[in-house]
C-alpha positions as CSV (number, residue, x, y, z in Angstrom):
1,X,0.0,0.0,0.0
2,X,1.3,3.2,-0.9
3,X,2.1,5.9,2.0
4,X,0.9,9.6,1.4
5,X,2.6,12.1,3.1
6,X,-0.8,13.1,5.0
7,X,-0.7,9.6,6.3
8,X,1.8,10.6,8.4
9,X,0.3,13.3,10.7
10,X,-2.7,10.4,11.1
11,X,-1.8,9.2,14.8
12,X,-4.2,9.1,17.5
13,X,-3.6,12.3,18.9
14,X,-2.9,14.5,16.1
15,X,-6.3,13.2,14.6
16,X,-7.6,14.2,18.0
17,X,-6.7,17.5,17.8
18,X,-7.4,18.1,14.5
19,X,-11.1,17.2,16.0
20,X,-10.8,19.9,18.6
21,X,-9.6,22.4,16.3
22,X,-12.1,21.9,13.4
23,X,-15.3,22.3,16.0
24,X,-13.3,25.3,17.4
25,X,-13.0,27.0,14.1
26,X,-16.6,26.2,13.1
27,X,-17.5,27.9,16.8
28,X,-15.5,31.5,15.9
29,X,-16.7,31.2,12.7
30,X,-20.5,31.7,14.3
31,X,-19.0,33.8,16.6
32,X,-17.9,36.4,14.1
33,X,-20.9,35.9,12.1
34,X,-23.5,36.4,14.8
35,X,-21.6,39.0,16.2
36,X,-22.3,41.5,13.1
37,X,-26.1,40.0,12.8
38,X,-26.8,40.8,16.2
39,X,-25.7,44.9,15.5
40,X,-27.8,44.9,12.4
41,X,-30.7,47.2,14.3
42,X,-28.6,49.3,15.5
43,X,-27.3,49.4,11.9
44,X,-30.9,50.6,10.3
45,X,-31.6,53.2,12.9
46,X,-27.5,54.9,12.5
47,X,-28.3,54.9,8.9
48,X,-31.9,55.5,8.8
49,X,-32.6,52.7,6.7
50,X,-35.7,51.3,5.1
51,X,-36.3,47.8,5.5
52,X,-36.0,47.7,1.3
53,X,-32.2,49.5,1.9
54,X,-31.7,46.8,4.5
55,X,-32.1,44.7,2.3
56,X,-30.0,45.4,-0.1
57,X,-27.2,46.2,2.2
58,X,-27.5,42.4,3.6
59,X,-27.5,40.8,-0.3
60,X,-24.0,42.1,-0.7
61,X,-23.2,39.5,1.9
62,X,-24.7,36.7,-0.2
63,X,-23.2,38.0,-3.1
64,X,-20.1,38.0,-1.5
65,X,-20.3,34.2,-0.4
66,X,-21.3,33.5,-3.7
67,X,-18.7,34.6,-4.9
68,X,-15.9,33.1,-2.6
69,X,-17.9,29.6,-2.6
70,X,-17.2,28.1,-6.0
71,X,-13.4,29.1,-5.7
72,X,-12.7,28.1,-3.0
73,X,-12.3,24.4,-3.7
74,X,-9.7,25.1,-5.6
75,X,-7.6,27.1,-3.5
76,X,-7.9,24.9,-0.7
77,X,-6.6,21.8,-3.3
78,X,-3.7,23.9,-3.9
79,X,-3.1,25.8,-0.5
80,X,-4.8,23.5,2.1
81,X,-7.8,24.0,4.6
82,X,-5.9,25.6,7.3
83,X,-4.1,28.5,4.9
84,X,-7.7,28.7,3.2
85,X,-9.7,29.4,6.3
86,X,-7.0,32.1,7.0
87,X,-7.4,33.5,3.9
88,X,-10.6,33.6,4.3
89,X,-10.6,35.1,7.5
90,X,-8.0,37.8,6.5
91,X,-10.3,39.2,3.7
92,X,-13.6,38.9,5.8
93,X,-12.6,39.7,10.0
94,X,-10.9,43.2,8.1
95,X,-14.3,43.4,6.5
96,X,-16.4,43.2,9.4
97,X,-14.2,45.9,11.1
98,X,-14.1,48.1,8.0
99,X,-18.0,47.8,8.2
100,X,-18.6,48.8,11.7
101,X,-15.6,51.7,11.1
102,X,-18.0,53.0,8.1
103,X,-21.5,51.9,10.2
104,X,-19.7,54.6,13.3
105,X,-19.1,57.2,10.1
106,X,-22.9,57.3,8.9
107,X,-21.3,56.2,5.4
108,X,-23.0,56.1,2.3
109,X,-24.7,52.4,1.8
110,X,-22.3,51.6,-1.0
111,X,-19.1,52.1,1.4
112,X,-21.1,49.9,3.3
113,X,-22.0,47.3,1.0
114,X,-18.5,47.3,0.0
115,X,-16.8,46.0,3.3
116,X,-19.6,43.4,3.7
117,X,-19.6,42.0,0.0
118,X,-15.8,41.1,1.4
119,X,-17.0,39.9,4.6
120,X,-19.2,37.2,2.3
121,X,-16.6,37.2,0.4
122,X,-14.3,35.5,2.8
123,X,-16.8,33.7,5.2
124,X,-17.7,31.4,2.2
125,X,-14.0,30.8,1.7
126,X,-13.4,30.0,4.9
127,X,-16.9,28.0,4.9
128,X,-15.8,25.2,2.8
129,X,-12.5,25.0,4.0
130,X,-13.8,24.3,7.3
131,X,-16.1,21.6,5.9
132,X,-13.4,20.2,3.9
133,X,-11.0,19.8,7.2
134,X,-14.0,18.3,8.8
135,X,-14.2,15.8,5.9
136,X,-11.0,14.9,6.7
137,X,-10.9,14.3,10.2
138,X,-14.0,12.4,9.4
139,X,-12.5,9.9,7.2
140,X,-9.6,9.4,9.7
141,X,-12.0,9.0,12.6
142,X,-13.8,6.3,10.7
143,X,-17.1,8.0,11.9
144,X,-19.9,10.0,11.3
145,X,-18.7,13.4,13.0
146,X,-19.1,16.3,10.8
147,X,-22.9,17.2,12.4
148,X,-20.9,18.2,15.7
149,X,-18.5,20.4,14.0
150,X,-22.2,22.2,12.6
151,X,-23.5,22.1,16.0
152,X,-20.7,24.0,17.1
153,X,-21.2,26.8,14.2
154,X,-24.9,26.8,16.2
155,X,-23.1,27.3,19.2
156,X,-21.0,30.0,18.4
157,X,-24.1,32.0,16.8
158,X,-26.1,31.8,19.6
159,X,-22.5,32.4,22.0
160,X,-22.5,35.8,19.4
161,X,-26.0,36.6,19.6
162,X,-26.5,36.9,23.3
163,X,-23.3,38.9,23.9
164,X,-24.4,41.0,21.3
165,X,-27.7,41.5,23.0
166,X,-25.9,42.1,26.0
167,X,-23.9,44.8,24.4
168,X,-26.2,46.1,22.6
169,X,-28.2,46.7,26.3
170,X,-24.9,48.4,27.3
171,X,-25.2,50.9,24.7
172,X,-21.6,49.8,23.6
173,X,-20.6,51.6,20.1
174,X,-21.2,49.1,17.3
175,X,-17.6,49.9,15.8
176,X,-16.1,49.1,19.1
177,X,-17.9,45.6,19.6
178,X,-17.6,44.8,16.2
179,X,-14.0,45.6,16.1
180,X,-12.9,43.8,19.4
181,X,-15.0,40.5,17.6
182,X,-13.0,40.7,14.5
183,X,-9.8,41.0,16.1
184,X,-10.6,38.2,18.8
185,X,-11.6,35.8,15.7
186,X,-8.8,36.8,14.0
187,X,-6.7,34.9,17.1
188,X,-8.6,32.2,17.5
189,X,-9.0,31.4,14.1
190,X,-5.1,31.7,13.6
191,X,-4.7,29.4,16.9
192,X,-6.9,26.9,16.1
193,X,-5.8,25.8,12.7
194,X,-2.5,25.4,13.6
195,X,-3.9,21.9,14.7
196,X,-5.6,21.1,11.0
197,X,-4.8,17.8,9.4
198,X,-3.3,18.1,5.9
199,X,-5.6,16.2,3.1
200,X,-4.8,13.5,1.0
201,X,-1.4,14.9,-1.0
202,X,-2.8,18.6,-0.1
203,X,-1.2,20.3,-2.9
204,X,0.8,17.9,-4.7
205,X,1.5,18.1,-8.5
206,X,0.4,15.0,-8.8
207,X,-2.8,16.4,-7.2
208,X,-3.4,19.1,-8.5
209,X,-3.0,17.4,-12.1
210,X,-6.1,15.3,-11.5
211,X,-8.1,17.8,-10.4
212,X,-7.3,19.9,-14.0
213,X,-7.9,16.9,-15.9
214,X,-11.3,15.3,-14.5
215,X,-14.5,16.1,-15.5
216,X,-15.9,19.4,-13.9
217,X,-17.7,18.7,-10.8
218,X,-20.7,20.9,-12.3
219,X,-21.1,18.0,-14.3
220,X,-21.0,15.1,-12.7
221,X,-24.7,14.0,-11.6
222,X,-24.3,12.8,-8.1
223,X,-22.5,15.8,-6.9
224,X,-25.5,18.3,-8.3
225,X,-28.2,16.0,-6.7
226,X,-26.2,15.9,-3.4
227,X,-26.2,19.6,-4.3
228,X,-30.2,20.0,-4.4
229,X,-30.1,17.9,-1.3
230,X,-28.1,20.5,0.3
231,X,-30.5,23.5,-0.7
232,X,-33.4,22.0,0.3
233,X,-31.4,21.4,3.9
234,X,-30.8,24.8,3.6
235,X,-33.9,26.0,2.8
236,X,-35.5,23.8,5.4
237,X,-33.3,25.6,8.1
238,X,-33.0,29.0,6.5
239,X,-36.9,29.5,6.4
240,X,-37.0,29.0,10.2
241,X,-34.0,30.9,11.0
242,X,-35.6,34.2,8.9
243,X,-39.1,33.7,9.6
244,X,-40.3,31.2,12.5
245,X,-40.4,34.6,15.2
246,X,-43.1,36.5,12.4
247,X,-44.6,33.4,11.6
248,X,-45.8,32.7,15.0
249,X,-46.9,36.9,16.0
250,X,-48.1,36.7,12.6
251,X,-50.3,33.4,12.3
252,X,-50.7,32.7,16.0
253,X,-51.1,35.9,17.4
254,X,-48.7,35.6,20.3
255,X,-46.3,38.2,21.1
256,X,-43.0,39.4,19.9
257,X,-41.4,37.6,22.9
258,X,-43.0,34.3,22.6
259,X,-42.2,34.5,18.7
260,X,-38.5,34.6,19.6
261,X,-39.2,31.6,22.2
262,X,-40.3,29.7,19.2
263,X,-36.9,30.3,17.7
264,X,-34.8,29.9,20.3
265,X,-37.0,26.0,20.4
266,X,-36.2,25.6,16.9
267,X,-32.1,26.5,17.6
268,X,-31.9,24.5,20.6
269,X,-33.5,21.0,19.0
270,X,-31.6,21.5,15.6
271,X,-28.5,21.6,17.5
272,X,-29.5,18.7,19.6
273,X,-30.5,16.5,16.8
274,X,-26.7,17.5,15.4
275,X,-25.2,16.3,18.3
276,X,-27.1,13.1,19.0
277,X,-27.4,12.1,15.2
278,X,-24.0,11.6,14.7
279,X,-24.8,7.5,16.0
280,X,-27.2,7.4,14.4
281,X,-25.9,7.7,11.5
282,X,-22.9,5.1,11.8
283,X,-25.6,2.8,13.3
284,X,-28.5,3.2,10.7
285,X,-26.4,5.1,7.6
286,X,-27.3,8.1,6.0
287,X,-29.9,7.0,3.3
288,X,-32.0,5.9,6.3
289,X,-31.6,8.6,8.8
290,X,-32.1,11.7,6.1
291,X,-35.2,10.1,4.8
292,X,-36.6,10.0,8.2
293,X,-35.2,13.4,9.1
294,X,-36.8,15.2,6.1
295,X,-39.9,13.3,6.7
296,X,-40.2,14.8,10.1
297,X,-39.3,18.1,9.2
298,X,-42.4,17.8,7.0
299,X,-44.6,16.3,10.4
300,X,-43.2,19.8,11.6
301,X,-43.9,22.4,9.6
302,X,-47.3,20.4,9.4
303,X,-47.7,21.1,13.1
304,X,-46.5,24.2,12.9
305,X,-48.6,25.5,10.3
306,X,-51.9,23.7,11.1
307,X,-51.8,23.0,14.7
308,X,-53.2,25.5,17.8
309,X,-50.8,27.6,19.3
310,X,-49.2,24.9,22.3
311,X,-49.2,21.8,19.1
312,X,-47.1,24.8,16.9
313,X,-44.7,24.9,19.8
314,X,-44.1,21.4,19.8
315,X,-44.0,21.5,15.6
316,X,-40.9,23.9,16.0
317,X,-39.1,20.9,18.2
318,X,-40.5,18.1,15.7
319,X,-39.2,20.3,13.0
320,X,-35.6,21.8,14.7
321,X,-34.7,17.9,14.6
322,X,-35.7,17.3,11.0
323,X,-33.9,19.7,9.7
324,X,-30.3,18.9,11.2
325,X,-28.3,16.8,9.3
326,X,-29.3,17.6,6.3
327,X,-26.5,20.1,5.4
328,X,-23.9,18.4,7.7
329,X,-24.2,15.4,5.7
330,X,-24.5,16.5,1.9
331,X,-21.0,17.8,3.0
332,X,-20.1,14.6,4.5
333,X,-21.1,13.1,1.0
334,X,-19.9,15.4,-1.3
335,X,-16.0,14.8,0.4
336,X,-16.2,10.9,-0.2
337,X,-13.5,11.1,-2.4
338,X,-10.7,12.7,-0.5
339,X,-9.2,13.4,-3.8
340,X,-12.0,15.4,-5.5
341,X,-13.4,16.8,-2.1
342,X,-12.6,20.3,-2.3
343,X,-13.3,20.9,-6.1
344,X,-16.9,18.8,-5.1
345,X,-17.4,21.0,-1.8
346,X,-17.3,24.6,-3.4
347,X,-20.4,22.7,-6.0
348,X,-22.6,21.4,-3.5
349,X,-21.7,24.6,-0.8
350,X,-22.6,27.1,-4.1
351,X,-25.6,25.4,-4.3
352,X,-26.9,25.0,-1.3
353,X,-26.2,28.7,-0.1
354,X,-28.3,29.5,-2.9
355,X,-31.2,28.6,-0.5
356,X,-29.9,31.4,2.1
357,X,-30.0,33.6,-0.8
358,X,-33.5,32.9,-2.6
359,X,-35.7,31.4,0.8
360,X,-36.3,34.6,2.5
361,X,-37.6,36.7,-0.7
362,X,-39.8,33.5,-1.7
363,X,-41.2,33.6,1.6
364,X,-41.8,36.8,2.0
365,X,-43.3,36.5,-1.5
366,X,-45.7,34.2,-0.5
367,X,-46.4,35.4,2.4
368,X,-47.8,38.5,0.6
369,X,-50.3,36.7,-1.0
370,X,-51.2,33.9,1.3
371,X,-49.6,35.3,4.7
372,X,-46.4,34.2,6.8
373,X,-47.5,31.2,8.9
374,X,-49.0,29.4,5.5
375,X,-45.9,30.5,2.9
376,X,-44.1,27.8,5.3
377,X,-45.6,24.8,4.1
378,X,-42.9,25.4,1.2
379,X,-40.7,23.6,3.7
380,X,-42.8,20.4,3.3
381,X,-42.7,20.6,-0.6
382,X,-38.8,21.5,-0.5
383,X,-38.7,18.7,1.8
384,X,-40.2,16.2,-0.4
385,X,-37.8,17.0,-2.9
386,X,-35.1,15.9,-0.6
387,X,-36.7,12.7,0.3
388,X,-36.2,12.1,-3.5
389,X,-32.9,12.9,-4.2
390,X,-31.2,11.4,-0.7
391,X,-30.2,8.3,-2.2
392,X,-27.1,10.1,-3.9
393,X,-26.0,10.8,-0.4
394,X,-25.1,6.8,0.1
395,X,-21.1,6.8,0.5
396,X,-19.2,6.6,-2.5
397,X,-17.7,2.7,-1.3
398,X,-21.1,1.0,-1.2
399,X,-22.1,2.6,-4.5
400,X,-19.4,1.4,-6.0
401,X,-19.4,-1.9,-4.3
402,X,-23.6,-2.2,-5.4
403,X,-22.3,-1.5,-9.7
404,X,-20.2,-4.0,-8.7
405,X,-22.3,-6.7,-8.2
């Protein structure tokens, strides 16, 4: 059997700590995130905004991760995971500093936009290079593990968002909290992937000549179906994350608070089914596990949508836990092959962060014309889709084991 030089770096302990350092990076990456998410209030009233200019000044950070997302890939072939997340971080942490700098200045919304198309720019950078060193760690585990490294994102978001709030309630300056965020991220970040395993031959010639001369991963069928798998994970999440709170004030008629209650239900059972799922999938496979997960994310938003206010509640639980493995696993999937993982991650991530980009103006579209709490049951019909394509999730071995037979 031929040794790689990645092989190497494989023992016990450096595998270990290649675990501890992936969840850690996925946690500062949340961090980061949800610290500029939770200022964004105090954002529309220091520059007057209208929910429409809001808008717009949030899309340049989708553009921006679209952007970074199908590149990235490729840089992390060449550079590896750990220099990619820094380079990501280096073009978005600056951002989010540059943002709050021109937020504290009552700039113009384009120098705003600007900063924050960067901040995309380099979170979806650093976004698949974080999956692809959890691929990687992974593999060498032997076990299902990349839905931990996901519910660690969750848990630096909500980490962000309450120390945000907090901050927020101590009338600190957003430039000021925004600014120490970035530059604690930057550390972290910088700390954390020291730790990173390298992937198989990261950068070799060899390597990078396979990658030039395959097929494009745009074109290979299992990658885009994994890919619609992924968006309607996405959406599935995305469409609680943006409108649960107004769905249930809206359809349900409870208050502001109890709509953020509902949230916080979805948030804390999404995470839970992340961190629990993980034996489930080695036990049961993911075939098995996603059908049944999408399934119930449809008994949810079922609930949610149909059932008095108390069965609604227990809806967002049923529906937190269907929707949270989804995305961990289409990344799990997509990385089979260590060789092609990178190239195949930027595909499916582009994809699926499509649903971030699209969700919110579809509900909000629907909701115009048939109100909030119904416009969700497009969760059940994205859902459906996913029941349909989940078989393209199966591992890459026992596919290949099945044509042979």
């Amino acid at each position: 059997m031929t040794s790689h030089p990645a092989d190497l770096t494989r023992s016990p302990a450096a595998v270990a700590a290649a675990r501890n350092a992936t969840l850690l990076v996925f946690t500062v990456n949340g961090f980061a995130f949800a610290s500029w998410m939770s200022r964004v209030p105090d954002v529309k009233d220091m520059l007057g905004l209208t929910p429409g200019q809001l808008s717009l000044l949030l899309l340049a950070l989708s553009v921006g991760s679209l952007c970074g997302l199908p590149v990235a890939g490729r840089v992390a072939h060449r550079i590896g995971a750990a220099n990619t997340v820094r380079l990501g971080g280096a073009v978005s942490l600056p951002g989010i500093l540059l943002a709050g700098v021109a937020v504290e200045a009552h700039a113009a919304i384009p120098l705003v936009m600007l900063p924050l198309f960067l901040v995309g720019l380099g979170f979806g950078t650093w976004d698949v290079a974080q999956n692809l060193e959890g691929s990687i760690v992974e593999q060498a585990l032997g076990r299902a593990i990349m839905p931990w490294f996901h519910a660690g994102f969750s848990g630096g978001t909500v980490i962000g968002a309450l120390l945000g709030a907090l901050i927020t309630w101590l009338e600190v300056p957003v430039g000021l909290h925004i600014g120490a965020a970035a530059v604690l991220s930057a550390a972290g970040m910088w700390w954390v992937t020291r730790s990173f395993l390298p992937a198989y031959d990261e950068g070799g010639t060899e390597a990078v000549d396979v990658t030039r001369r395959a097929r494009s991963p745009w074109l290979e069928p299992r990658t885009l179906l994994i890919g619609v798998m992924v968006l309607a994970a996405a959406f599935t999440e995305g469409t609680a994350n943006d409108w649960m709170a107004v769905a249930f004030v809206d359809g349900h008629g409870t208050s502001n608070a109890m709509g953020v209650v509902a949230l916080s239900v979805f948030l804390v059972f999404m995470t839970a089914g992340r961190i629990l799922g993980t034996g489930l999938l080695d036990r049961f496979g993911r075939v098995a596990v996603l059908r049944v997960l999408f399934a119930t994310a449809i008994v949810g938003c079922a609930l949610v949508v149909f059932g008095p206010p108390w069965l609604a509640f227990v809806g967002v639980a049923v529906w937190g836990v269907g929707a949270s493995l989804g995305f961990p696993v289409g990344m799990s999937a997509a990385s089979d092959d260590p060789a092609r993982a990178a190239v195949r991650l930027s595909v499916v991530s582009t994809i699926g962060y499509g649903a971030f980009l699209m969700g919110p103006p579809l509900i909000g579209f629907l909701g115009d014309h048939v109100g909030v709490l119904d416009a969700m049951l497009a969760v059940g019909v994205v859902s459906l889709l996913a029941i349909a394509v989940v078989p393209a999730a199966k591992p890459l071995k026992e596919t290949t084991a099945a044509t042979a037979e």
